[in-house]
N, C-alpha and C positions, 0 to 999 in steps of 0.2 A: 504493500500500500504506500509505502516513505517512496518518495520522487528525490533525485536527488540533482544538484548541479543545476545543468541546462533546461533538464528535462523538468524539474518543478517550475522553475521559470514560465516554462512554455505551457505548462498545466495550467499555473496559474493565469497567465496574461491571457489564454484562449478565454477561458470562462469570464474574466472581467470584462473581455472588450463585446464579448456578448450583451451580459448586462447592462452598460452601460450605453450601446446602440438601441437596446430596444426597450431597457426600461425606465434608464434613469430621463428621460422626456417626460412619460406617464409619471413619474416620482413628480418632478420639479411643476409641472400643471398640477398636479396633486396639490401642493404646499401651496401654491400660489393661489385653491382654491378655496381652502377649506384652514388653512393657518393664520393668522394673524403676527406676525413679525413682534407688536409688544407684548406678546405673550409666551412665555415660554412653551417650547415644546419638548418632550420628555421623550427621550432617545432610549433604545434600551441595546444592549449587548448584550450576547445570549450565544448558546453553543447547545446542540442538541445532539445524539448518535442515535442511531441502532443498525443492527450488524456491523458493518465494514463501513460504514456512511460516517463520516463526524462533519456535518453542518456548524459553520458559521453564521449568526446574524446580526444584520442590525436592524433596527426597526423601531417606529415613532407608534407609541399609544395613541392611541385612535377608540375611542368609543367602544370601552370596555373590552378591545380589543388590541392586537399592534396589529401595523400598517407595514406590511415587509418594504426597506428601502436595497438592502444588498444584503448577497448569503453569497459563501462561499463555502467550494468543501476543500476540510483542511486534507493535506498529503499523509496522514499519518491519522494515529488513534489517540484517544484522551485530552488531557485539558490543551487549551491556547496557552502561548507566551506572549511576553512584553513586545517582542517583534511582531507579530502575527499580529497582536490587537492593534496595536497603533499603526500598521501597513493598511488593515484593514481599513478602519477608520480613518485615515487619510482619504480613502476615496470616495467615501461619502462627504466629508469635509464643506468641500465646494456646494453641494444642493444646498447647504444650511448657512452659507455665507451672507442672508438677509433676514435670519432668526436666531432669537436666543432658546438655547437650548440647554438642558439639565440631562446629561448622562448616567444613566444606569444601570448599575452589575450587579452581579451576586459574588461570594465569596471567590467564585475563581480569577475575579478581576479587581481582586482586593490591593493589588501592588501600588504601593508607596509610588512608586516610579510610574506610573499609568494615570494618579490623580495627579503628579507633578507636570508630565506631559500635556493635560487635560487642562490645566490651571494658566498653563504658558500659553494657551490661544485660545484664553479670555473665555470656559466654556464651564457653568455649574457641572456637577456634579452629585452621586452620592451611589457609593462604593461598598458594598459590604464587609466587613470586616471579621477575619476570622478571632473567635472569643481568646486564643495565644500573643495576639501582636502584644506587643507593649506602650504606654503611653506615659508620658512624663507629669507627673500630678502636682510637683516642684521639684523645682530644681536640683537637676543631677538625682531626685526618687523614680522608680520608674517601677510601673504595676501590670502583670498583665491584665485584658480587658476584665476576664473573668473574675478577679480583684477588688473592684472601683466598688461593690456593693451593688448591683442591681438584682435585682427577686422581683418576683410575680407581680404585677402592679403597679412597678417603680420606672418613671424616665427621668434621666440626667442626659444633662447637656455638657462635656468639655470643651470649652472656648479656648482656641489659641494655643492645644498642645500639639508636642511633639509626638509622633507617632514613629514606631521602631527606633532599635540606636543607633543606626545607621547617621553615619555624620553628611552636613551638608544639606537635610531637607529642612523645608521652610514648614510652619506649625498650619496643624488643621483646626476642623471642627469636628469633634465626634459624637452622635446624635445616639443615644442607648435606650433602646425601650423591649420595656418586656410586659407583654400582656397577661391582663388578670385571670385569671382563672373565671371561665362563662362556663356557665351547666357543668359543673363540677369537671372540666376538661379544662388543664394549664398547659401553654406551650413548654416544648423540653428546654427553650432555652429562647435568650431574648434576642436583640439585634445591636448589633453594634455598626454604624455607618458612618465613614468617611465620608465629607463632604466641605461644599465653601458656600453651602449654604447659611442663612444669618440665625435662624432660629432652630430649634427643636421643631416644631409644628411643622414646618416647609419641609424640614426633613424627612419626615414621618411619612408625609403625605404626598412627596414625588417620591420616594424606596416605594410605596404599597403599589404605585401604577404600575412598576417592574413585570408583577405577577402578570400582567395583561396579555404577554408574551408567551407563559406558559400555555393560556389559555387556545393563543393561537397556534402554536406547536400542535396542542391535539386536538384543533380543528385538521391540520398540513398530515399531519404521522397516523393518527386512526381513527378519526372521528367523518367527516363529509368527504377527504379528497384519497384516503386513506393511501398515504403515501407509501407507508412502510410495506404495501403488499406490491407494489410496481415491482419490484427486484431489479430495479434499473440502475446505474450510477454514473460518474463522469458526468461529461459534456450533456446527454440524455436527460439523465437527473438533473441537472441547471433548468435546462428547457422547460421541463414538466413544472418546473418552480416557478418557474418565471409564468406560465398558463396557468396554476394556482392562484397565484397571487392577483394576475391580473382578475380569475373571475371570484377570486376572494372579496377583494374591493370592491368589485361590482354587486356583489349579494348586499356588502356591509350601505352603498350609496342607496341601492333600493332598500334597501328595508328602512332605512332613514325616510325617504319619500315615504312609503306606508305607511309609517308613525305620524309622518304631519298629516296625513289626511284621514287620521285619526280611526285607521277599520286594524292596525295588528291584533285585537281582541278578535280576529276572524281567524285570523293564522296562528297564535301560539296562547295558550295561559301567561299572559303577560304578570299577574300578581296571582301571590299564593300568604294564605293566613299568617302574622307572626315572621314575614318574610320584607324586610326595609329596604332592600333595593330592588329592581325589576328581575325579574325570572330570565328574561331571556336579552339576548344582545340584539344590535341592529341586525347582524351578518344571520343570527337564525333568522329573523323576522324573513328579509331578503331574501335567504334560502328557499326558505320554506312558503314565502308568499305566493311565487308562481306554482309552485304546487298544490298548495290548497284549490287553486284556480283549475288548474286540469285535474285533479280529483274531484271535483264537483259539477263539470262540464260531464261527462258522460252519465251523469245519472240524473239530469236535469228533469227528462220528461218522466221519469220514474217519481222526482220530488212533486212536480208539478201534480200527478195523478194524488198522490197522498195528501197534498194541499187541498183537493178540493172533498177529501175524505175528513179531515182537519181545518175546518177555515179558520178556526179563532188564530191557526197558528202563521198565518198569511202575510199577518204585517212581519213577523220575525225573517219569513222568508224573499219579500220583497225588499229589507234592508240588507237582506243576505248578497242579494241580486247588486245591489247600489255596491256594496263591499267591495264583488267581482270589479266590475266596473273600473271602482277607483283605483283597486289596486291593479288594475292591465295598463291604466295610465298613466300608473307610474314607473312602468318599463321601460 
């Protein structure tokens, strides 16, 4: 699987010059459409496998979901390096050069040297950090994170420390929250995040959109486009990514339209009892809109006969009809 020399080179540069001919257009109309420049937008990095496959990504939360912007498949198996992330990220760089943007990882992009990188071209951040680093609590004392005192319920903020002892890096922010025990179920452990964010709260609250990326992973791997049964790879596997994503976006823009015209109550349990956020995302609504549609078109005059067997239930079935309607319009 390792490409070595000339040959990763040319691995690599095939598959980017790909993406970048055919997707990163749709990317940049993308941002231009639906972003707002004073606002930030929340980048996530991310790395998925299974079998032989080790995917790279990067990608912009998007409505309870991410927005694939570039993936690459690394030459090898298990975690990225510091080279790898930052080559990476370089080539997305440019789309984002007319917004501000807060970058996102999980512990395996936890490197000192990647938020240092990250901080020298002016870009938020927030980095997860593994509970072993060490951070400076005063001068010349130094604890590791799992140390500082945090338990079930508790968030601290360190302003201004040093993180690892490595000489020559400038002080961060580290943002530590461990959630309280809900329905007698406590998390095994809390978070600790790197960042240059200003507050605790900002911090908390761009790390939780991170997870948005999982969600799309197993949409891509075994949920709707089920990836992981292609047995495809290389160049092949790029392609099929790039026609994911592209009709990934296009479920996640319709089902947005659906929602404003107010019929998703036709296509999914959007609320459910004792449940504070919505059930379902844009990208199910989307999906599963135009299918509701041709699941209900071949049995039409079958409904119609039982309407006139049932009329009290006529008006539910003429708004049914409106439903159809508005949601083909919004295709």
């Amino acid at each position: 699987m390792k490409v070595e020399g000339r040959k990763y080179k040319d691995f690599y540069h095939y598959r980017t010059n790909q993406i970048e001919k055919i997707w990163f257009p749709i990317v940049t109309n993308w941002l231009s459409t639906y972003c707002e420049p004073e606002k930030i937008i929340y980048v996530v990095m991310d790395r998925t496998s299974w079998s032989r496959i080790n995917l790279f990504m990067v990608s912009v939360v998007w409505d309870k979901r991410s927005f694939p912007v570039y993936f690459c498949l690394l030459p090898k198996l298990g975690s990225s390096n510091l080279d790898e992330q930052t080559k990476i990220f370089s080539k997305v760089l440019p789309l984002f050069e007319n917004y501000k943007i807060c970058v996102l990882g999980d512990r395996e992009f936890c490197s000192v040297n990647l938020a240092n990188w990250l901080r020298e071209r002016n870009l938020y951040f927030c980095l997860r950090l593994k509970k072993n680093h060490f951070v400076e609590v005063k001068e010349d004392i130094w604890l590791e994170l799992q140390q500082v005192g945090l338990s079930p319920g508790i968030s601290l903020f360190l302003q201004g420390v040093k993180v690892t002892k490595t000489q020559g890096f400038f002080s961060f922010n580290v943002a530590c929250k461990w959630k309280r025990k809900i329905s007698g179920m406590t998390p095994k452990e809390g978070w600790f995040i790197l960042t240059n964010l200003e507050t605790l709260e900002m911090a908390i609250a761009a790390y939780k959109r991170r997870f948005d990326i999982e969600e799309m992973f197993r949409d891509f791997k075994k949920g709707d486009y089920n990836l992981e049964e292609t047995n495809i790879s290389g160049n092949r596997l790029i392609t099929v990514i790039i026609l994911i994503a592209i009709a990934y976006t296009s479920a996640t823009i319709y089902g947005q339209q659906i929602k404003r015209k107010g019929v998703q109550n036709y296509v999914g349990r959007v609320k459910e009892a004792g449940r504070i956020e919505r059930r379902h995302s844009s990208f199910y609504i989307g999906l599963y809109g135009g299918n509701w549609v041709n699941f209900v078109q071949p049995y039409e005059d079958l409904v119609a006969q039982l309407m006139i067997l049932n009329r009290n239930k006529r008006p539910f079935y003429q708004r049914g009809l409106r439903a159809m309607e508005l949601i083909l319009s919004a295709s």
